[in-house]
C-alpha positions as CSV (number, residue, x, y, z in Angstrom):
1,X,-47.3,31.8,-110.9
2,X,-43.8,32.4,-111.1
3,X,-42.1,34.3,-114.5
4,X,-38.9,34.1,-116.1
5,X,-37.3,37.3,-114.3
6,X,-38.8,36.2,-110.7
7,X,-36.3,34.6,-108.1
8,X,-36.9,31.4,-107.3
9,X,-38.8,31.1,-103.7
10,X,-37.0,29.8,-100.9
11,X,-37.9,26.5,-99.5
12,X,-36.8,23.7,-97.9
13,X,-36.8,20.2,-100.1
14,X,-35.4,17.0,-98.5
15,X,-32.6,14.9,-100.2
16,X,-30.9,11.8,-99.5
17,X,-28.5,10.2,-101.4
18,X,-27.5,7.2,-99.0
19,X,-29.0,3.8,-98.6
20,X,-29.0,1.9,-95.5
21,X,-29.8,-2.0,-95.5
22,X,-33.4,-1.8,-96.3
23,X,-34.2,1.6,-97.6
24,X,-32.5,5.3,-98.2
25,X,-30.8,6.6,-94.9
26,X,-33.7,9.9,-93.2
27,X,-33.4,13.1,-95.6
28,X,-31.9,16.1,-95.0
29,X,-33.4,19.9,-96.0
30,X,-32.1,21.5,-99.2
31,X,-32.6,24.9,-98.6
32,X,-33.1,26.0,-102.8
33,X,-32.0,29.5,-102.4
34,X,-28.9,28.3,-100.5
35,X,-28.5,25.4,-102.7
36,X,-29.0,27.8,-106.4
37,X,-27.1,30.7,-105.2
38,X,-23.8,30.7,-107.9
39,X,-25.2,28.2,-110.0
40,X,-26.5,27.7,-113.3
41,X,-29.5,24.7,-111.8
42,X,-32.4,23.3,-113.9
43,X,-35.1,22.4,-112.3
44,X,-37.9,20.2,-113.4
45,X,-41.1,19.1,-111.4
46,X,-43.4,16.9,-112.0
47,X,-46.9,15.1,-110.5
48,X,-45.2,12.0,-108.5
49,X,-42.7,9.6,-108.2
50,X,-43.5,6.2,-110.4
51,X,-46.0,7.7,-112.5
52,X,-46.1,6.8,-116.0
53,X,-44.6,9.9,-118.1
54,X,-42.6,10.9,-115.3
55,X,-40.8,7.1,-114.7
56,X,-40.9,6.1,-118.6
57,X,-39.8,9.8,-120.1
58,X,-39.1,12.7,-117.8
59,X,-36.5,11.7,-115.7
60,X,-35.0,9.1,-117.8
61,X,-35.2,12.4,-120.8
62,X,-32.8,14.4,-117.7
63,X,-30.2,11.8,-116.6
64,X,-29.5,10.5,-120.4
65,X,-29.3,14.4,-121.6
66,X,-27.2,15.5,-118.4
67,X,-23.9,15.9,-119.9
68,X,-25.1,17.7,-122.8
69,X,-26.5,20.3,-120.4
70,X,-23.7,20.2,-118.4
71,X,-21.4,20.7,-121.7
72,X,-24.0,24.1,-122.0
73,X,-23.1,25.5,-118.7
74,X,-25.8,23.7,-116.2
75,X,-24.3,23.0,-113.1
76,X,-26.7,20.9,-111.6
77,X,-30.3,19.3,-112.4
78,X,-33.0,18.7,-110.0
79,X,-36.1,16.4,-110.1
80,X,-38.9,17.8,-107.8
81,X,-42.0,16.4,-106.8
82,X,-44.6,16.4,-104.2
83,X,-43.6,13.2,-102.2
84,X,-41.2,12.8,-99.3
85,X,-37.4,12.2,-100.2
86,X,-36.9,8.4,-98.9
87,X,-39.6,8.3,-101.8
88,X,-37.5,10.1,-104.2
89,X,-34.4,8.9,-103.6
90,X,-35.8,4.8,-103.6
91,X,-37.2,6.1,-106.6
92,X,-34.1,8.0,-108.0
93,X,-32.1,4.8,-107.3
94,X,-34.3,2.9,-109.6
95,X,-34.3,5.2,-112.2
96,X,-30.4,5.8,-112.0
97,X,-30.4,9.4,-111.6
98,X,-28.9,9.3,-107.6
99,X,-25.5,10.9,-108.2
100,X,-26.3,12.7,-111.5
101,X,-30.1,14.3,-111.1
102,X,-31.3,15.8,-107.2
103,X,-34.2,13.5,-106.5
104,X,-35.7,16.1,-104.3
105,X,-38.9,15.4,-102.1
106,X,-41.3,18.6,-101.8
107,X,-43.4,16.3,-99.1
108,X,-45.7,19.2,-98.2
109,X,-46.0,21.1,-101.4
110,X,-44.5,23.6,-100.1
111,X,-42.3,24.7,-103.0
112,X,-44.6,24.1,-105.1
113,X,-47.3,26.1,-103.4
114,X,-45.1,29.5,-103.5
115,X,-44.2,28.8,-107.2
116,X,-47.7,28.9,-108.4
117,X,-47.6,25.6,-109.7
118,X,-49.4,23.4,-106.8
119,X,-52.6,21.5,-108.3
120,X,-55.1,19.7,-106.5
121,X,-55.3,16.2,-108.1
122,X,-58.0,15.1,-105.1
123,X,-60.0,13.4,-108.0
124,X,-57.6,10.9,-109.0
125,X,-56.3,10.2,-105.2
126,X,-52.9,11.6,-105.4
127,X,-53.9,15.0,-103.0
128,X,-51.9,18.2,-104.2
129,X,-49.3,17.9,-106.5
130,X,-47.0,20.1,-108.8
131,X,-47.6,20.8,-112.4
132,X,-45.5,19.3,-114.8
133,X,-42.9,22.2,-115.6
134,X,-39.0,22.8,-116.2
135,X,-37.3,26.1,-115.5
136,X,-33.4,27.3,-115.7
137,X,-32.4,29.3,-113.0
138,X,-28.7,31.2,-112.7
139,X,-27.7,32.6,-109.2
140,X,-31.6,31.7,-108.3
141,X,-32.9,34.1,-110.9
142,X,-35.7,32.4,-113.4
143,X,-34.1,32.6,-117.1
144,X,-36.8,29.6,-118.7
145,X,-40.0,28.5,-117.9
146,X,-42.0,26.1,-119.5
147,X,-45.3,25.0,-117.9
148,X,-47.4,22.1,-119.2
149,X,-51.0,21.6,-119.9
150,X,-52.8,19.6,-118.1
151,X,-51.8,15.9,-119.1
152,X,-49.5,16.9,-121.4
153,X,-45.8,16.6,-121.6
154,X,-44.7,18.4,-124.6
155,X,-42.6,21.3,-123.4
156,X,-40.8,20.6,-119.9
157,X,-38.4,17.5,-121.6
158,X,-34.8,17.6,-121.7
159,X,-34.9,18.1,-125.5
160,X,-36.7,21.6,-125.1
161,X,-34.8,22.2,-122.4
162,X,-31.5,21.7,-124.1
163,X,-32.4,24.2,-127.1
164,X,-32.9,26.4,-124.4
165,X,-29.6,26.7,-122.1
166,X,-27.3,26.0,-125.6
């Protein structure tokens, strides 16, 4: 699993931030180390789009805390999770992060997988996911991590991570 000292792993996560009539315009890949390199990013991942702690208090706990982090020295804050980004951003949209938080689909697990943080959640239909976790990363370098138990969201909230950055 990756540690606060660790760079983050390079992957490619997909991102749209257009609509078209009907639904987001096709994603584009986000390469993270291109996309972290200079910047002071958090980055919080979660199980899946429109899930109940993740719709109700994770992201909404990110886009109403973003200019306090900002005011602290974050340049940008991304949302990943294991579904594909016309998922993330419809779902960003709702939510009313496009603009403010990176709704950024990790359709394959793939970042994820190489952060240690990939969990098989076969049981309850949703395949493999991510662990609920935040991290702050400057110039793609880990500075905080804060994994969650399972079914827990206690330390990867925008609160916690606000005490940390400030």
């Amino acid at each position: 699993m990756i540690k606060i000292g660790d760079s983050l792993p390079d992957a490619n996560l997909m991102e749209t931030i257009e609509f078209g009539e009907a639904c987001p315009v096709p994603p584009k890949p986000i390469s993270v180390a291109a996309a972290a390199k200079g910047k002071r990013v958090v980055i919080f991942g979660l199980p899946g789009a429109y899930t109940p702690t993740c719709s109700a208090k994770h992201v909404p706990g990110y886009v109403s805390n973003l200019d306090a982090l900002r005011a602290h020295g974050v340049d940008e804050v991304w949302c990943v999770s294991v579904n594909d980004g016309y998922v993330m951003a419809a779902w960003g949209k709702e939510q009313g992060a496009i603009g403010k938080v990176r709704m950024l689909g990790d359709g394959n697990a793939d970042f994820a997988n190489k952060l240690g943080l990939a969990v098989d959640l076969s049981k309850s239909g949703m395949g493999t996911r991510c662990r609920r976790f935040s991290l702050l990363a400057d110039d793609g370098v880990v500075k905080q991590l804060n994994v969650e138990e399972a079914g827990k969201f206690e330390v990867s909230d925008a609160a916690t991570m606000l005490k940390q950055v400030g």
